[in-house]
C-alpha positions in Angstrom: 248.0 233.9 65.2 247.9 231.6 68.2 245.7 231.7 70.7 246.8 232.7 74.1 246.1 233.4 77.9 242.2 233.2 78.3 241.8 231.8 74.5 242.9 228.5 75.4 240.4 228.4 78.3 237.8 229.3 75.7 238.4 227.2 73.6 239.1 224.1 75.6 235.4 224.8 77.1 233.8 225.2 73.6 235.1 221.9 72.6 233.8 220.1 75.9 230.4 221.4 74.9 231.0 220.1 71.7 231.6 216.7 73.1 228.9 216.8 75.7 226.4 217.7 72.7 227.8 214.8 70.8 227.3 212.1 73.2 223.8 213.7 74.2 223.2 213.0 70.3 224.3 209.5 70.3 222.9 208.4 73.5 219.3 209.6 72.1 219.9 207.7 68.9 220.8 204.9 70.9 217.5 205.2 72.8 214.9 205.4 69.7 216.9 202.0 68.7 216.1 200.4 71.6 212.4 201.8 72.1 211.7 200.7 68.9 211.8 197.1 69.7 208.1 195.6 70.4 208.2 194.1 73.6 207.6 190.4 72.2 210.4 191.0 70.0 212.4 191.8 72.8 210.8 188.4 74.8 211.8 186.4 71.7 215.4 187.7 71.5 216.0 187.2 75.2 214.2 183.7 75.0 216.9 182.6 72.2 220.1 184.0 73.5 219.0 182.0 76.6 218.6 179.0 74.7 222.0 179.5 73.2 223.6 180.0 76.3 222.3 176.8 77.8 223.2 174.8 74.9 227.1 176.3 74.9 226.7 175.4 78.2 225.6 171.7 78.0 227.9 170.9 75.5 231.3 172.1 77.1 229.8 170.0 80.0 229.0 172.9 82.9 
């Protein structure tokens, strides 16, 4: 039987709780990722993106 009236109101809300639940899960997974970096690790990493950068830069000629 189809839902109807009020039942598409209900269920409309149950799935944006759904949703909201879902990105609270992935935004929290997200988070232990990053706090799990040491923060040398993350010094290093900056450090040699940087480095790349610079030397795509110098050698288009900016």
């Amino acid at each position: 039987m189809a839902p109807r009236g009020r039942q598409w109101l209900k269920m409309l809300g149950a799935a944006g709780v759904v949703g909201v639940a879902a990105s609270g899960v992935l935004i929290a997974r997200d988070e232990r990722r990053r706090r799990a970096y040491e923060p040398d690790e993350i010094r290093e990493r900056l450090h040699s993106r940087y480095a790349r950068i610079q030397a795509r830069g110098a050698a288009t000629g900016e």
